[in-house]
C-alpha positions as CSV (number, residue, x, y, z in Angstrom):
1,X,-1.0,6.9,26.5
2,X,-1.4,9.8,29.0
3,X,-2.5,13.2,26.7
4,X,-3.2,16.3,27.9
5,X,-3.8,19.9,25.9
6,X,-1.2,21.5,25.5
7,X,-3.7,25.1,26.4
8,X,-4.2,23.6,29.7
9,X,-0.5,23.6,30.3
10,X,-0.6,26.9,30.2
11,X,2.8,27.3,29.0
12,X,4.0,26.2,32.2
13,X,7.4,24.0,33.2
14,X,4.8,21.6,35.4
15,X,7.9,19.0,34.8
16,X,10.9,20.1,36.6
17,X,12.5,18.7,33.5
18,X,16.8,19.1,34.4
19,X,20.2,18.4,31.9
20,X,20.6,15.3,34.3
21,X,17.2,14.0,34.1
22,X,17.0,14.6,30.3
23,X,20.4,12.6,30.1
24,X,18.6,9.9,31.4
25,X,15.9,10.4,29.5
26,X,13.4,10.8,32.2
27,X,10.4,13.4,31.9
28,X,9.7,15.3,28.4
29,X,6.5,16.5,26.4
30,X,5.9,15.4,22.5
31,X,3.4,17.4,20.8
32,X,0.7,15.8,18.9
33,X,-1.8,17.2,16.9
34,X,-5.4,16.8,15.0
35,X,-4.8,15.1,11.9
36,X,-3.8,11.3,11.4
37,X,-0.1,11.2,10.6
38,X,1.0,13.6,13.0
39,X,-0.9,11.7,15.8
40,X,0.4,8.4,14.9
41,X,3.9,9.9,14.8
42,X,3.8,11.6,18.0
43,X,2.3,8.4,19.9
44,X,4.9,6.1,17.4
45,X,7.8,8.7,18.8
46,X,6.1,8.2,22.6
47,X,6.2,4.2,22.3
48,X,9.6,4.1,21.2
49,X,11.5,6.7,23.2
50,X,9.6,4.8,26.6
51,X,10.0,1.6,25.8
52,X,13.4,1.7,23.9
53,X,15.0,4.2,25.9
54,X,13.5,4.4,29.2
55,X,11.3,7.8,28.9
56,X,8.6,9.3,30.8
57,X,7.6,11.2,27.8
58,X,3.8,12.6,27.8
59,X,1.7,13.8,25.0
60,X,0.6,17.4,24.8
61,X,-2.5,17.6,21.6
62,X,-2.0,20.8,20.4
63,X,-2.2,22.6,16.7
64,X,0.4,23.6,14.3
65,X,0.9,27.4,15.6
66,X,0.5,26.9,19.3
67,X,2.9,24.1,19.6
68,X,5.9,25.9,17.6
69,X,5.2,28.8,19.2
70,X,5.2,27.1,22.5
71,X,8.7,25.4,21.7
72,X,10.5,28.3,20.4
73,X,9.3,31.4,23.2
74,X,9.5,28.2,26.2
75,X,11.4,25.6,25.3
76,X,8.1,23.1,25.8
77,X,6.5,20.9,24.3
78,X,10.3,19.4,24.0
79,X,9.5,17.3,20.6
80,X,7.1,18.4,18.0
81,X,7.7,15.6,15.6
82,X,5.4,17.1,12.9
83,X,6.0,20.7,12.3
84,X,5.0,22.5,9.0
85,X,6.8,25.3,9.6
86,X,6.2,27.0,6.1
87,X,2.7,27.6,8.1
88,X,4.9,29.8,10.4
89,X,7.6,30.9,8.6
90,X,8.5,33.4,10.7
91,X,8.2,32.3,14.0
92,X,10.6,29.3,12.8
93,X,12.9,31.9,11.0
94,X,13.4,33.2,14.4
95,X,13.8,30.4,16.7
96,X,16.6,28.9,14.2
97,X,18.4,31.8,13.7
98,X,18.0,32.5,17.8
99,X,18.9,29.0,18.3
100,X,16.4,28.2,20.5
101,X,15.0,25.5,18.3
102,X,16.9,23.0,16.3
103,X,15.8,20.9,13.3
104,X,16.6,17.2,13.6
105,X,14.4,15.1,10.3
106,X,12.5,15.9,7.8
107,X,9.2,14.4,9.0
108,X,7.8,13.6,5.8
109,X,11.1,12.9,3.3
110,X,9.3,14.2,-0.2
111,X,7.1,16.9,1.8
112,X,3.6,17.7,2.5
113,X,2.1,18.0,-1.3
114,X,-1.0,19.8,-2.6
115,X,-1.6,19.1,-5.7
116,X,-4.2,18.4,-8.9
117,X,-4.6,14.7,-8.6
118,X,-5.8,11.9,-11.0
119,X,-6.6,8.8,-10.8
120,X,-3.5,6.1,-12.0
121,X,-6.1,4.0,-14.3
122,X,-6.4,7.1,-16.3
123,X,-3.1,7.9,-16.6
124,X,-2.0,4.1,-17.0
125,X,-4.6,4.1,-20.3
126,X,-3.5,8.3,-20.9
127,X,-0.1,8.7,-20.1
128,X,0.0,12.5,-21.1
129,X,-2.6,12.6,-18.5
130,X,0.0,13.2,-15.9
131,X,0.6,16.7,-17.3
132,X,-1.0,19.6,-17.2
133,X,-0.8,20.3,-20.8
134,X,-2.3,16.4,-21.4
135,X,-4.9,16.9,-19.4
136,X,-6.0,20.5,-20.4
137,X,-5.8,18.7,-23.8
138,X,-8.4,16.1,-22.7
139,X,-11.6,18.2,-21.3
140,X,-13.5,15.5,-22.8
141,X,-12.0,12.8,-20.6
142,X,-13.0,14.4,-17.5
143,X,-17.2,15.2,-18.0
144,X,-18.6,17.7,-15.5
145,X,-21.5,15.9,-13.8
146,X,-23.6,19.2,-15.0
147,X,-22.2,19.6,-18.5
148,X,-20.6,17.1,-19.7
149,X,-19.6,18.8,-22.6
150,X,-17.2,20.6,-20.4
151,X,-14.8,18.8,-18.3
152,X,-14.7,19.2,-14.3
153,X,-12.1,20.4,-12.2
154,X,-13.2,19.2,-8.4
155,X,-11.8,22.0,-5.7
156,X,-12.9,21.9,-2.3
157,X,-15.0,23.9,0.3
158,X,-14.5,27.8,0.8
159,X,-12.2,29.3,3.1
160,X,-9.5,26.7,2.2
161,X,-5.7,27.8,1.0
162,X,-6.1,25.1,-1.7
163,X,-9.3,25.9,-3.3
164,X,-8.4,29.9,-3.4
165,X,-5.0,28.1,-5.0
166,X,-6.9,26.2,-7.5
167,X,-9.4,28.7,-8.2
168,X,-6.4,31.1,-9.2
169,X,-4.6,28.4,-11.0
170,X,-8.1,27.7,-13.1
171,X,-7.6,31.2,-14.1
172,X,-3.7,31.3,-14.7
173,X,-4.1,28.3,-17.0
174,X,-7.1,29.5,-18.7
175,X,-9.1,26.1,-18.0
176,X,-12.4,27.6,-19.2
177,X,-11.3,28.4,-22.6
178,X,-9.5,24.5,-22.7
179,X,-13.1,23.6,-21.7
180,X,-12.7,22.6,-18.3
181,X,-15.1,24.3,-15.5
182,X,-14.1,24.6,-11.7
183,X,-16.7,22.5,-9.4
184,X,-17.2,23.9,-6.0
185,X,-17.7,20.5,-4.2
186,X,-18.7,22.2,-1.1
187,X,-17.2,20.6,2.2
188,X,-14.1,18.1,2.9
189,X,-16.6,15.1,2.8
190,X,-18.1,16.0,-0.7
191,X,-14.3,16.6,-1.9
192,X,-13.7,13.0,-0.6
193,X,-17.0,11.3,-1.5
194,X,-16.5,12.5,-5.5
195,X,-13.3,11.1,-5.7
196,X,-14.1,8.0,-4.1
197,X,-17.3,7.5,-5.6
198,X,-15.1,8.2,-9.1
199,X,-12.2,5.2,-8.0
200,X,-14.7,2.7,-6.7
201,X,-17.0,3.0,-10.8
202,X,-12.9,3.2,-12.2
203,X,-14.4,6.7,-13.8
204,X,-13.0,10.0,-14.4
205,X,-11.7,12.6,-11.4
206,X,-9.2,15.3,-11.7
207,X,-9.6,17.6,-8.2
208,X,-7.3,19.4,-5.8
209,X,-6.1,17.1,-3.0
210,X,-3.2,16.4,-0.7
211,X,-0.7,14.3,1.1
212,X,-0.6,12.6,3.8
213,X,-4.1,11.5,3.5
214,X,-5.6,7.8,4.4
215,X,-7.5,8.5,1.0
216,X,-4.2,8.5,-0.9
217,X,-3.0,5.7,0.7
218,X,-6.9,3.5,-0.5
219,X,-6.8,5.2,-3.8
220,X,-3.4,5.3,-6.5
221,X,-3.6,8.4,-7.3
222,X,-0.9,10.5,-9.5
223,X,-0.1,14.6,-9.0
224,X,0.0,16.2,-12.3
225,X,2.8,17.6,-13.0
226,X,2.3,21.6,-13.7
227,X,5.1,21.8,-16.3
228,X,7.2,24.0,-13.7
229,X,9.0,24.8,-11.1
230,X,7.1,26.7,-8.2
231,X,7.7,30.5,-8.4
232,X,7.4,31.1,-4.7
233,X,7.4,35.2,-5.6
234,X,4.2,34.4,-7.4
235,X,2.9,32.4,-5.2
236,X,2.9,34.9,-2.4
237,X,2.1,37.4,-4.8
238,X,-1.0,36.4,-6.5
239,X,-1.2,32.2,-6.8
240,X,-2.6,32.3,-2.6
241,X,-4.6,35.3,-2.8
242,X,-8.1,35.1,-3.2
243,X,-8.1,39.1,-4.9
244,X,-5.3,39.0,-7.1
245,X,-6.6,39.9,-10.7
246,X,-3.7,38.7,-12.6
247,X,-2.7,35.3,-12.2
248,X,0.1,33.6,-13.1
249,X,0.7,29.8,-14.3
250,X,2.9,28.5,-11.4
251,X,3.3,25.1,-9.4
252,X,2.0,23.7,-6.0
253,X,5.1,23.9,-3.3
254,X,6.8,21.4,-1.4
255,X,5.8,21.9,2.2
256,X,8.7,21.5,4.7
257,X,7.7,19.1,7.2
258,X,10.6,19.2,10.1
259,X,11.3,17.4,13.2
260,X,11.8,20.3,15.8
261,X,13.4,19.9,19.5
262,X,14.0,23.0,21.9
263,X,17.9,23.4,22.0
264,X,18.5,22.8,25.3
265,X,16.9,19.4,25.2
266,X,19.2,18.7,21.9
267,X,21.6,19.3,24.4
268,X,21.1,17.5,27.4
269,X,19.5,14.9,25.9
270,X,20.6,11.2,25.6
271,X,22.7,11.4,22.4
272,X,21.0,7.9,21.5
273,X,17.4,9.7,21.3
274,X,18.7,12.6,19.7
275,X,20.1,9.8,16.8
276,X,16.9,8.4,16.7
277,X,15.1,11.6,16.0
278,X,17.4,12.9,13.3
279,X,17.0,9.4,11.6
280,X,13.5,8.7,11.7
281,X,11.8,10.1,8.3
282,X,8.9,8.3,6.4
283,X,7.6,8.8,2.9
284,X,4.0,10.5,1.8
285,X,3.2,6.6,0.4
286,X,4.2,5.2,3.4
287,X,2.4,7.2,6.0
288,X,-1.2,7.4,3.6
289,X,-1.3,3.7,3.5
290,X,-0.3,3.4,7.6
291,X,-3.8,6.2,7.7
292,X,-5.6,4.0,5.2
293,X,-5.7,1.0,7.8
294,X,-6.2,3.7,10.6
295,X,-9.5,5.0,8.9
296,X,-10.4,1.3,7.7
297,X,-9.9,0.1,11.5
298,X,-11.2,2.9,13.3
299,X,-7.6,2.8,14.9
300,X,-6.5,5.4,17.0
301,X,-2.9,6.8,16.9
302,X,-1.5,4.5,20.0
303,X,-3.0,1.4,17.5
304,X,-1.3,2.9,14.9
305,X,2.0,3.1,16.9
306,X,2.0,-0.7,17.7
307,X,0.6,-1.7,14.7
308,X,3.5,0.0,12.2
309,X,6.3,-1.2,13.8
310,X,5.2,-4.9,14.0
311,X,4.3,-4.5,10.3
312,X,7.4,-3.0,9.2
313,X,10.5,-3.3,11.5
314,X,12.7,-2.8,8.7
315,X,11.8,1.1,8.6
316,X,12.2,1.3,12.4
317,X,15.1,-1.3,13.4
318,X,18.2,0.5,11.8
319,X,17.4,3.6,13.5
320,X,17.6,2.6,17.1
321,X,20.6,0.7,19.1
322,X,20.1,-3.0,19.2
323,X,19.3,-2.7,22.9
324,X,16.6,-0.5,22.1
325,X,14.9,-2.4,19.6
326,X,15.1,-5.7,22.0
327,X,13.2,-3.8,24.5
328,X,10.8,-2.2,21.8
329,X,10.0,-5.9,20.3
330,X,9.6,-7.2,23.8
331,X,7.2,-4.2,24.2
332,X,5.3,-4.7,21.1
């Protein structure tokens, strides 16, 4: 799979991409990016479109800001199958409402999801567990490895969106008068290591995580539910920021997860690849456990491409023509 960055592209048309080309589906740029599911994705994307469809298409490895940036102000990378576009809400805004960008598929069907997570043996022998409420209720269930009189509330390193969140949540909810006490794990790897050390001994963990993660798709894990819906206002108001003084109980969001094009490729494009874009969607519990046997295989995002559709052609079959699919099986 040729790659290049997209910063070394400088921006620049280096394809000569034209209406007729694109209508052939000749040469076109699919952004890909640092984290698992949006590099299987993009390479998954990449296999199909060349194989199925007769594509030159090449992937750019870029980053959530550059690469919408990139497709709204030039039109290029032509695909960014992975955009969280609540990350730049405003540089989305614009390009929809310029129409220089249009949104094809919700990447991820139920959203990207933060969240405080618990393990599904706990909850299967504690069903109020999967509440808020339940588990404030249980401080005793969940022993801190300090004080286990207390129970502990795992956040992750400094500097990240979630732990401020969850820090600020602690405080809406009042967890240290429930008996509950935040624990600063430190880095990503100690936030993974606790809960898997906690799932592999079938012991307590409650701890902000997310999704789509390959430790998701090892672990069964359930998202409590916060008792609410999330009060965006508040949320930008005081639940994200690190200073605010007066927290309010509130929810983690949904994070949109979209499928953007640049318009004139929407356009010109093969209306066959354009219907294969706007169809192609997977679930959070699909794509962790698709990361899972990535991490467990050292498998890189092209051995992820190849080995998902042979695995599961019926989530992949029913959204391309029937000539297209031939030619992808053969490929595979």
């Amino acid at each position: 799979m040729k790659k290049r960055h997209l910063s070394t592209a400088a921006f620049v048309s280096v394809m000569g991409l034209s209406g007729a080309a694109w209508a052939e589906c000749g040469n076109l740029t699919i952004a890909s990016m640092s984290w698992q599911s949006a590099e299987v994705l993009a390479a998954m994307d990449q296999f199909i479109l060349n194989n199925g469809y007769g594509c030159n298409a090449e992937i750019l490895v870029s980053d959530t800001v550059p690469a919408i940036t990139s497709l709204v102000e030039k039109g290029q990378p032509e695909i960014v199958p992975e955009a969280w576009v609540d990350l730049v809400p405003d540089v989305f805004a614009s390009g929809m409402a310029d129409g220089r960008i249009v949104q094809l598929s919700r990447s991820l069907s139920d959203g990207g999801q933060q969240g405080w997570f618990v393990p599904k043996y706990m909850v299967d022998a504690n069903p109020e567990l999967a509440t808020i409420d339940g588990v404030l209720a249980h401080p005793e269930l969940f022993p801190a490895p300090e004080d286990s009189s207390k129970g502990a509330i795992y956040n992750g390193p400094e500097g990240w969106g979630g732990t401020i969140v969850t820090n600020q949540l602690a405080n809406a909810f009042d967890v240290e008068g429930k008996g509950f006490t935040v624990v600063s794990t430190g880095s990503a790897a100690a936030l993974d290591g606790s809960m898997a050390k906690a799932y592999e001994q079938q012991a307590p963990w409650l701890g902000f995580y997310w999704a789509p993660t390959s430790l998701l798709g090892k672990y069964d894990m359930v998202r409590v539910d916060m008792g609410m819906e999330t009060d965006m206002d508040e949320w930008k108001r005081c639940t994200s920021v690190a200073d605010c003084q007066d927290p309010k109980p509130n929810a983690f969001p949904r994070d949109n997860v979209f499928t953007l094009v640049s318009k004139p490729f929407s356009e010109a494009a093969d209306p066959q690849v354009i219907d294969y874009m706007t169809k192609r969607t997977w679930t959070n519990d699909t794509v962790n456990k698709l990361m899972a046997w990535m991490s467990d295989n050292q498998a890189t995002g092209e051995d992820g491409a190849k080995y998902f559709p042979q695995e599961n052609p019926e989530m992949w079959e029913p959204r391309v023509t029937p000539e297209a699919a031939e030619k992808i099986k053969a490929a595979l």
